[in-house]
C-alpha positions as CSV (number, residue, x, y, z in Angstrom):
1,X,-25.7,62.3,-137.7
2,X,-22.7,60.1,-138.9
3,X,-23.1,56.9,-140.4
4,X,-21.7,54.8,-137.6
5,X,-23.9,56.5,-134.9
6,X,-27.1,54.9,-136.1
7,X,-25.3,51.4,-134.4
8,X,-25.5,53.1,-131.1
9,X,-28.4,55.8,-131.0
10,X,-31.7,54.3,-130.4
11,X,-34.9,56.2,-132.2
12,X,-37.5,55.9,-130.0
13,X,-40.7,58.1,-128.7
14,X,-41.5,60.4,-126.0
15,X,-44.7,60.5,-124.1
16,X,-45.6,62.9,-126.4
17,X,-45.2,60.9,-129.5
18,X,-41.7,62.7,-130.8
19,X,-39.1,60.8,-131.7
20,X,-36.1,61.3,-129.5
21,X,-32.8,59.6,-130.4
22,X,-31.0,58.2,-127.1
23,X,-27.6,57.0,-126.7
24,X,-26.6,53.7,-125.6
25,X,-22.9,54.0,-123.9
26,X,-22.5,50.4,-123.4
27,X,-22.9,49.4,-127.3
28,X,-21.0,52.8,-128.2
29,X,-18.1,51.6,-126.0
30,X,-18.6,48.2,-127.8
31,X,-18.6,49.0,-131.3
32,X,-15.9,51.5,-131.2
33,X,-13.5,48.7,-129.8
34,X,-14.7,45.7,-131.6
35,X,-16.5,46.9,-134.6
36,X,-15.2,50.2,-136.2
37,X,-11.6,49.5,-136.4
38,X,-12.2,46.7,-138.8
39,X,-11.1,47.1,-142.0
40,X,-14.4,45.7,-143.1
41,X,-17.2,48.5,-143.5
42,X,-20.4,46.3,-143.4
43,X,-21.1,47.0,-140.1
44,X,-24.2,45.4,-140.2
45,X,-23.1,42.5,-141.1
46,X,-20.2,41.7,-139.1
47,X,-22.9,42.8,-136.1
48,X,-25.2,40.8,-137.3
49,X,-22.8,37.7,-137.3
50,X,-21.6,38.6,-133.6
51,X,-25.0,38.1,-132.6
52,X,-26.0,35.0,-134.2
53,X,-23.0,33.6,-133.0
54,X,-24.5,34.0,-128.9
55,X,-21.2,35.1,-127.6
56,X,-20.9,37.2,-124.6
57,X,-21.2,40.1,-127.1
58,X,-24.7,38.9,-128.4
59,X,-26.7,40.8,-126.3
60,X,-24.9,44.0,-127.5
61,X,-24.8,43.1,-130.6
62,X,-28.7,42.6,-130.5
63,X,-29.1,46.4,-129.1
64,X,-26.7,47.4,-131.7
65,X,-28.4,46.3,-134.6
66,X,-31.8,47.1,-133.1
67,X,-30.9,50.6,-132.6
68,X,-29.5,50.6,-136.5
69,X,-33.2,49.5,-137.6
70,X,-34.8,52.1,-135.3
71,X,-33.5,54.5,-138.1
72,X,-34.8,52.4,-140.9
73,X,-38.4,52.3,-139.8
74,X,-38.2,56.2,-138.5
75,X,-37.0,57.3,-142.4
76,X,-39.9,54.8,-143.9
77,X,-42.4,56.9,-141.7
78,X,-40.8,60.2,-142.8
79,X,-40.4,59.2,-146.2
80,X,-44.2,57.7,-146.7
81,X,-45.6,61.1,-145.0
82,X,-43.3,63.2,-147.3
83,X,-44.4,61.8,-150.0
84,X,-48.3,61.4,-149.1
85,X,-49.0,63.2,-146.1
86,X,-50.2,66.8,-147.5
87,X,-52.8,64.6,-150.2
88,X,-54.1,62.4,-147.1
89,X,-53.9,64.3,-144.4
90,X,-51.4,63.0,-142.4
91,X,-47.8,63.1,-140.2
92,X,-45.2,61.1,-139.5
93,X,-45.9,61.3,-135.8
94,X,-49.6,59.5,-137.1
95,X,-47.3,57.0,-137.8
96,X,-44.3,56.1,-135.7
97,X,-46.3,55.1,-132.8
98,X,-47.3,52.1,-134.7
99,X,-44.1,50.5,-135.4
100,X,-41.3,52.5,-133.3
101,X,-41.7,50.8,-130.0
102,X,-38.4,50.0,-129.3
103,X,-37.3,51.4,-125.9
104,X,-34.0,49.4,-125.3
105,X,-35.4,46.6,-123.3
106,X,-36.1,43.4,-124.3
107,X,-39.4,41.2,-122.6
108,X,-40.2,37.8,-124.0
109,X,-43.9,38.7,-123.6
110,X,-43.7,41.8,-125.9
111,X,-40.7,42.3,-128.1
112,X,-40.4,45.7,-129.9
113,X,-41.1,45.6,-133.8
114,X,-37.1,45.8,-134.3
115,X,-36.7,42.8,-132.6
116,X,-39.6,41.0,-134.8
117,X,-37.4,42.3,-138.1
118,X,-34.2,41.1,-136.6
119,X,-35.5,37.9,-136.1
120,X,-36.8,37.1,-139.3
121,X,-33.8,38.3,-141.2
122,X,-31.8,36.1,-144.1
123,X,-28.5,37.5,-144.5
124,X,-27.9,35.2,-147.4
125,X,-30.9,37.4,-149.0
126,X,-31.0,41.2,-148.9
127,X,-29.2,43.8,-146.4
128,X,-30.4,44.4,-143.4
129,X,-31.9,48.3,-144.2
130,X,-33.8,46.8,-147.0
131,X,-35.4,44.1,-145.1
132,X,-36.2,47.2,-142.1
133,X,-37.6,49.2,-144.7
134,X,-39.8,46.3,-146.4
135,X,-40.8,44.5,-143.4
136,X,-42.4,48.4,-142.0
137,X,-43.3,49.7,-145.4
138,X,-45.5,46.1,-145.0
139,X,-46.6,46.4,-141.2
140,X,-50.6,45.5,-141.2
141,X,-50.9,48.5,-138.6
142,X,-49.1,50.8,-140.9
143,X,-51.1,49.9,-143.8
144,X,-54.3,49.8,-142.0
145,X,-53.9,53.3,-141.0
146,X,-53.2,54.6,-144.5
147,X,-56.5,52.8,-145.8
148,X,-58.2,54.8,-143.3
149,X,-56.5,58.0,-144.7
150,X,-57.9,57.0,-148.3
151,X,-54.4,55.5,-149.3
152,X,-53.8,52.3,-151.1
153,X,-50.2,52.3,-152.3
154,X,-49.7,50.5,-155.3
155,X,-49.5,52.1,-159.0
156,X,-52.4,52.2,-161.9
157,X,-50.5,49.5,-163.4
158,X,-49.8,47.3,-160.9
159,X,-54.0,47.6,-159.9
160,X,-54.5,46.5,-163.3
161,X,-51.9,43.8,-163.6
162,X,-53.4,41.6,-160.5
163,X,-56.8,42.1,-161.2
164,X,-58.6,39.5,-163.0
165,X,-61.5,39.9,-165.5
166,X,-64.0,38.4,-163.6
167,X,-63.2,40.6,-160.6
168,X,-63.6,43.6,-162.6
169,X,-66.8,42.9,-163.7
170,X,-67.7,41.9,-160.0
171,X,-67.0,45.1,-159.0
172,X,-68.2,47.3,-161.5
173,X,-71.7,45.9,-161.3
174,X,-71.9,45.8,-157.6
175,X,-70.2,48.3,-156.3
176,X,-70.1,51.3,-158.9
177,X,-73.1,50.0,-160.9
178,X,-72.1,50.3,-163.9
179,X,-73.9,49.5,-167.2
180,X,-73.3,45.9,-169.3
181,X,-72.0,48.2,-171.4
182,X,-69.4,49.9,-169.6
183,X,-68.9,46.6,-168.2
184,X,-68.2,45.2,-171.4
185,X,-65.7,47.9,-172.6
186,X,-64.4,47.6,-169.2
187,X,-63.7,44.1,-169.6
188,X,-62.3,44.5,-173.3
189,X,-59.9,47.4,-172.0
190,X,-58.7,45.0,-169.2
191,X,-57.9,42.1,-171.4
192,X,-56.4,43.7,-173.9
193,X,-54.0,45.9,-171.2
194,X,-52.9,42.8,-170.2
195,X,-52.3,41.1,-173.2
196,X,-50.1,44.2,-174.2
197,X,-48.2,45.0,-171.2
198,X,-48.4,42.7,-168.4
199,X,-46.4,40.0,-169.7
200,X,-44.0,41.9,-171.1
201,X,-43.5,44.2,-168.0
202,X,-43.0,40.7,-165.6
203,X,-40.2,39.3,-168.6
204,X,-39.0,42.4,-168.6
205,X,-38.3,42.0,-164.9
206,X,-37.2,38.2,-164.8
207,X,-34.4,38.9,-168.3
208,X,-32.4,41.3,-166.1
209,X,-34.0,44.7,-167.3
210,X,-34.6,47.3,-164.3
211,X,-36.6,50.1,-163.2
212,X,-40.1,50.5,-162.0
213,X,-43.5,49.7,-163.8
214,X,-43.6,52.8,-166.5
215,X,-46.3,54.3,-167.9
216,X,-47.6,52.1,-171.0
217,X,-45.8,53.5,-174.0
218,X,-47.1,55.4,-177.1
219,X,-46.8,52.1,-179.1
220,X,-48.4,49.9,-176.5
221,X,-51.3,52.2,-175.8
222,X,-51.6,52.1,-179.4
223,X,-51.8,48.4,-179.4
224,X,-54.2,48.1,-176.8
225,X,-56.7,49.8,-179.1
226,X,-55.9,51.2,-182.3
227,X,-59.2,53.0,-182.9
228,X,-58.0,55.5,-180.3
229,X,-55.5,58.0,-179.4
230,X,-52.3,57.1,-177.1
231,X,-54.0,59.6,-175.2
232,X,-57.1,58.7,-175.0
233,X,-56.4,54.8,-174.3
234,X,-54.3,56.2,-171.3
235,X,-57.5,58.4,-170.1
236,X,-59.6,54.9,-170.1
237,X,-56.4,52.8,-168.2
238,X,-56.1,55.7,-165.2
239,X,-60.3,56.0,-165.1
240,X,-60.6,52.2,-164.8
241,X,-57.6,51.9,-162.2
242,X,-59.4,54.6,-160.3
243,X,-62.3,52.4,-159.6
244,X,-60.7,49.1,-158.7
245,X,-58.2,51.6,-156.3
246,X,-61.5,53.1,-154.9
247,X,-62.8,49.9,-154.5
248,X,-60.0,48.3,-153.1
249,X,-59.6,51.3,-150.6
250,X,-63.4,51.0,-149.5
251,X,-62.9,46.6,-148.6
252,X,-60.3,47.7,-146.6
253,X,-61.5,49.9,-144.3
254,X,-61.1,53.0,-145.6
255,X,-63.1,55.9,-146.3
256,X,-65.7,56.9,-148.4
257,X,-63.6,57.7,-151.6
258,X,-62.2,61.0,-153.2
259,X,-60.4,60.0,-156.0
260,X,-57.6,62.1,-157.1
261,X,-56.4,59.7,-159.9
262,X,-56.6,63.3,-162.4
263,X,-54.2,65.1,-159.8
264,X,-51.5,62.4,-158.4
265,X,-49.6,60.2,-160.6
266,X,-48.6,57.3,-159.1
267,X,-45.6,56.6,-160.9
268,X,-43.9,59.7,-160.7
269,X,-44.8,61.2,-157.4
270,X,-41.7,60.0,-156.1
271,X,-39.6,61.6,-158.3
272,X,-41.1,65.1,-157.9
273,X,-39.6,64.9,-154.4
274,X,-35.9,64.7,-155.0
275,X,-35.2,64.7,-151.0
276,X,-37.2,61.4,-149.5
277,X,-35.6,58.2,-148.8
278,X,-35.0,56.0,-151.3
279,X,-37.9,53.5,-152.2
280,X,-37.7,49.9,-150.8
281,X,-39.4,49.0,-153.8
282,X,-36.8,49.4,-155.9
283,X,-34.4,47.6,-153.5
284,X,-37.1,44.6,-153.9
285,X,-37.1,44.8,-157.4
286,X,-33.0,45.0,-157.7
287,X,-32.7,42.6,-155.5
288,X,-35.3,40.1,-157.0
289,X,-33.8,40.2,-160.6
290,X,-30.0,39.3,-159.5
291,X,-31.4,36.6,-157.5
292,X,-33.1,35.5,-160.5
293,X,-30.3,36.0,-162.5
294,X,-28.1,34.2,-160.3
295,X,-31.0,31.5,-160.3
296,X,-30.7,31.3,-164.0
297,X,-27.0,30.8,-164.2
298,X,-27.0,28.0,-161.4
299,X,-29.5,26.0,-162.3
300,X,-28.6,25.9,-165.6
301,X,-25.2,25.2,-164.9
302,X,-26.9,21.7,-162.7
303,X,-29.0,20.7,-165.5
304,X,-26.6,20.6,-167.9
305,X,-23.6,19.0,-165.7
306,X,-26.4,16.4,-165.5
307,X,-27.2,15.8,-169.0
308,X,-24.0,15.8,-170.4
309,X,-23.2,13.3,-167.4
310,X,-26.0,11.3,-168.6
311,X,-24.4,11.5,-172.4
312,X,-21.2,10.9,-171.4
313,X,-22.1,7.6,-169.3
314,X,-24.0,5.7,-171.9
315,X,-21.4,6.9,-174.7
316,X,-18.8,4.8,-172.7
317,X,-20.6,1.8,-173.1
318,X,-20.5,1.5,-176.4
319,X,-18.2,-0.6,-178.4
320,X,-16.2,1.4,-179.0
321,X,-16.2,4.1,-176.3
322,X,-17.2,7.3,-177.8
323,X,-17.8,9.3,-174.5
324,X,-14.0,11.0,-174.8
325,X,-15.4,12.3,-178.6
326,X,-18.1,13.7,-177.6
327,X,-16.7,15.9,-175.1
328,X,-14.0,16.7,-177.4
329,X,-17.0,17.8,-180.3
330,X,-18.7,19.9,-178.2
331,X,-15.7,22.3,-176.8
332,X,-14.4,22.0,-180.5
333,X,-17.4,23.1,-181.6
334,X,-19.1,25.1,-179.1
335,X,-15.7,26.5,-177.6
336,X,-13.6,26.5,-180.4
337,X,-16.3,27.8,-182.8
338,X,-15.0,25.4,-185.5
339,X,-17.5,23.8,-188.3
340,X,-17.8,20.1,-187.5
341,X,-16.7,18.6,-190.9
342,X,-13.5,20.6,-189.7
343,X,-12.7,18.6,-186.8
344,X,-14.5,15.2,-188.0
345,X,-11.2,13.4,-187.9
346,X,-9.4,15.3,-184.8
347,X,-12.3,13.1,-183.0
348,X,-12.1,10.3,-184.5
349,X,-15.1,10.4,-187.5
350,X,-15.0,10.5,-190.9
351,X,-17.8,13.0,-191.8
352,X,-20.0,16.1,-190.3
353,X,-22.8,14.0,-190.5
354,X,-21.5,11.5,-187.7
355,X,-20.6,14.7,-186.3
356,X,-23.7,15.8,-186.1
357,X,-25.6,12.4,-185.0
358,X,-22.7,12.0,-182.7
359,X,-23.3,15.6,-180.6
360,X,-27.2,15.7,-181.2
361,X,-27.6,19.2,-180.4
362,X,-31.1,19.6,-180.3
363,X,-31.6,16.7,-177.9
364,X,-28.7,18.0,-175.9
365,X,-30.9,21.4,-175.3
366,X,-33.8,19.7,-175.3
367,X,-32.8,17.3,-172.6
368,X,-31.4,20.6,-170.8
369,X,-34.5,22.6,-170.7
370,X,-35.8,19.4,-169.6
371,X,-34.1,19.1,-166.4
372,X,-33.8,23.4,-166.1
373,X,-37.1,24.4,-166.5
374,X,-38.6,22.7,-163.1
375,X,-36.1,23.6,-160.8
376,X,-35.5,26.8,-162.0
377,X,-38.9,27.3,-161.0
378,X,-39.2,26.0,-158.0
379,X,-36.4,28.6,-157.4
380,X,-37.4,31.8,-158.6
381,X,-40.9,30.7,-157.0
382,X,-39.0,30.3,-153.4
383,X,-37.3,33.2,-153.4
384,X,-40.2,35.0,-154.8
385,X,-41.6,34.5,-151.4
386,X,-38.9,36.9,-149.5
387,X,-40.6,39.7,-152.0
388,X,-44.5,39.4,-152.4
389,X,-46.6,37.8,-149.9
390,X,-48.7,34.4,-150.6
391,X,-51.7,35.6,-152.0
392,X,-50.0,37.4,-154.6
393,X,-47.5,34.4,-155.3
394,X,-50.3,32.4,-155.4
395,X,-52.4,34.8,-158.2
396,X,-49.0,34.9,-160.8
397,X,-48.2,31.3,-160.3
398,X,-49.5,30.2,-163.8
399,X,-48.2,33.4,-165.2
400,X,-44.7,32.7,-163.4
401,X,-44.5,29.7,-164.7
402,X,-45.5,30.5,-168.5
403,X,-42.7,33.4,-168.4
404,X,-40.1,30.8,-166.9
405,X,-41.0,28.6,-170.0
406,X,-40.8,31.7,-172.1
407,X,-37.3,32.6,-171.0
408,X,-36.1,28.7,-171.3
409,X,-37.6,28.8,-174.6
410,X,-35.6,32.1,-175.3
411,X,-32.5,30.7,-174.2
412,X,-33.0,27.6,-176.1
413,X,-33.5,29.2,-179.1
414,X,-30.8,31.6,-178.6
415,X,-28.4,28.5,-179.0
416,X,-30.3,27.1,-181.6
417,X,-29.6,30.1,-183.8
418,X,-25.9,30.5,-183.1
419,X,-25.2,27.1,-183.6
420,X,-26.6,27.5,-187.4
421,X,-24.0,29.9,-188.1
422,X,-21.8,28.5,-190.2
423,X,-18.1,30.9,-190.3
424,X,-17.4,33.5,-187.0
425,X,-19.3,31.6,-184.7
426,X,-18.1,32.4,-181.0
427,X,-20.1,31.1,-178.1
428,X,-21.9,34.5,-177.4
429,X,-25.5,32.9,-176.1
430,X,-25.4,32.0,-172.5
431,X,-26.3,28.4,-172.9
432,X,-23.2,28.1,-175.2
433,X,-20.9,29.9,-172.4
434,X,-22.0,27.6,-169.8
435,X,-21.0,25.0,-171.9
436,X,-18.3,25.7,-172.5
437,X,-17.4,26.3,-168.7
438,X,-19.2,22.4,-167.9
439,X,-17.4,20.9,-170.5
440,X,-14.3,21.5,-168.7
441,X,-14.7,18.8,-165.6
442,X,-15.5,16.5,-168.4
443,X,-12.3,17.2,-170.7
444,X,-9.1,14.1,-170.7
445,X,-7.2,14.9,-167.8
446,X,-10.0,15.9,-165.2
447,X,-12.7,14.2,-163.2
448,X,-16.1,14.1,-164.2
């Protein structure tokens, strides 16, 4: 099937519970006049604009883009029973029925499940396949009836990353009865996971770096506990994730459990089948860290607009002005990489020392991080929201916000150390290249 056939061929089921693709004539007709010969290839997008814009080509636009996310949540059903079906005992066909319901007709009592994704999609925030395949990899239904199969889908290390210490030891007394002891070394192994690689795994994620949660290295394993093996630290990680996923499995609905922890890695089992669908997750993940990264750089760029606004404002008050010199230090300086006893008189000073007082540096970042550190929060926070759902943004809150701080502080300090170089200093840090692109609304010549 070609690309541009999903936009008129609708999945949907038969009596018998098969899917059967259908063709619509009216939105083929449609697209092949208004859509295809575009020289624009995001057909989802320009359909999706037709149809928020309630033309008189709405309604196919609607039945276009409905019949495009028919073949998102079919391959999210393939793809899951692919991947798990033979371990759990279970078909695609055990799952379409629960979210392919589309039939081509619209009714305002029951609209299909691809209406319900069409509805709640943000352009502005992923692509339209990604949100399909998130908003049915998430479908209560679908999820419900994979608890009742025995399957919880989320790795060892994400298990161990949301679950607090008290919880473990809730559960290990009550529902495996386990020892104080084992409770204790439970507890220990928990903490000191956590210490190791949880933090580091969620910076990792909000500095830019991508991929999936890995196995815990040789070094952190070895970190965890010293006493022991890499090997043997690993062992005591999988055993302990296997109880919380039984656990976790059994308040859920499902069945009594078989743990197969020894025999299925989590991690990997997507990679040992080279065919499936790619998985949303990573698409979340991807997609997360650019909007954080794109978070970073704007709100940064509005922090320090505002400070060195502030600066400039109450330096042109004084007798005599020195707002114009202060702008001039900082692109000499930051821009320019020159030392400041270099440019002392260029500015109108005498020595690096009134330099130096003149440009403050360290209140300058300090007033930035200030002003960046709240909203940048507040943004990565909100668009957290399009990714995990309120429970779980509610449980890494606090950690959120430390790692914000963390990365601030990083940043900060980055700028800190590149402004102590004394010869060959070129504005490499990012807090220095912003700079240097603010400064320039504030340079003689342009408005500030």
């Amino acid at each position: 099937m070609d690309t541009a056939s999903r936009y008129w061929q609708l999945v949907r089921l038969t009596s018998s519970g098969q899917c059967q693709v259908q063709v619509l004539p009216q939105v083929k007709a449609w697209f092949q006049d208004a859509i295809a010969p575009a020289p624009d290839t995001d057909w989802s997008q320009m359909i999706f604009l037709a149809w928020a814009a309630g033309g008189p080509e709405a309604d196919l636009a609607q039945l276009s883009l409905r019949c495009f996310i028919s073949h998102q949540i079919q391959q999210v059903c393939l793809g899951l029973a692919q991947r798990f079906g033979r371990d759990y005992g279970f078909a695609a066909t055990d799952l379409f029925y629960l979210v392919l319901d589309d039939d081509g007709r619209t009714t305002d009592t029951s609209p299909p499940f691809s209406l319900e994704i069409l509805t709640t999609y943000d352009s502005a925030k992923a692509a339209l396949s990604t949100w399909a395949s998130r908003r049915t990899s998430h479908h209560p239904a679908l999820n419900q009836a994979l608890l009742e199969k025995g399957l919880y889908r989320a790795s060892d290390w994400a298990i161990l990353n949301d679950t607090q210490p008290g919880q473990l030891q809730r559960i290990l007394r009550q529902y495996h009865l386990c020892s104080e002891y084992e409770v204790t070394q439970a507890t220990i192994l928990l903490e000191r996971y956590q210490q190791v690689y949880q933090r580091a795994r969620i910076a990792q994620r909000l500095s830019g770096q991508r991929g999936r949660c890995q196995t815990p290295t040789a070094e952190q394993l070895r970190a965890i506990n010293p006493d022991l093996s890499p090997k043997d630290v690993l062992a005591q990680l999988r055993h302990l994730a296997g109880q919380l996923r039984q656990y976790r499995v059994h308040v859920r609905g499902g069945p009594a459990p078989v743990y197969q922890s020894e025999s299925l890695d989590w991690e990997t089992v997507a990679t040992n089948h080279a065919s499936q669908p790619p998985d949303p997750c990573d698409d979340d993940q991807d997609e997360f860290l650019q909007a954080y990264r794109q978070a970073m750089v704007k709100e940064l760029a509005g922090a320090m607009a505002a400070v060195i606004q502030a600066n400039v404002e109450r330096l042109r008050g004084r007798k005599p002005p020195q707002d114009r010199a202060y702008v001039q230090g900082l692109h000499l300086f930051h821009c320019q990489g020159l030392p400041m006893g270099k440019f002392a008189a260029d500015i109108g000073l005498t020595s690096q020392v009134q330099v130096n007082r003149l440009l403050n540096l360290k209140r300058l970042r300090s007033e930035v991080r200030h002003r960046l550190l709240p909203q940048l929060y507040e943004t990565v926070q909100h668009q957290a929201m399009a990714y995990v759902s309120a429970d779980r943004l509610q449980a890494i809150d606090q950690t959120l916000e430390a790692l914000l701080a963390e990365e601030v502080d990083t940043l900060i300090a980055a700028a800190a150390a590149e402004a102590q170089q004394p010869k060959g200093r070129t504005a490499k840090s990012l807090f220095a290249q912003q700079l240097c692109t603010t400064i320039h609304s504030f340079m003689p010549g342009t408005e500030s």
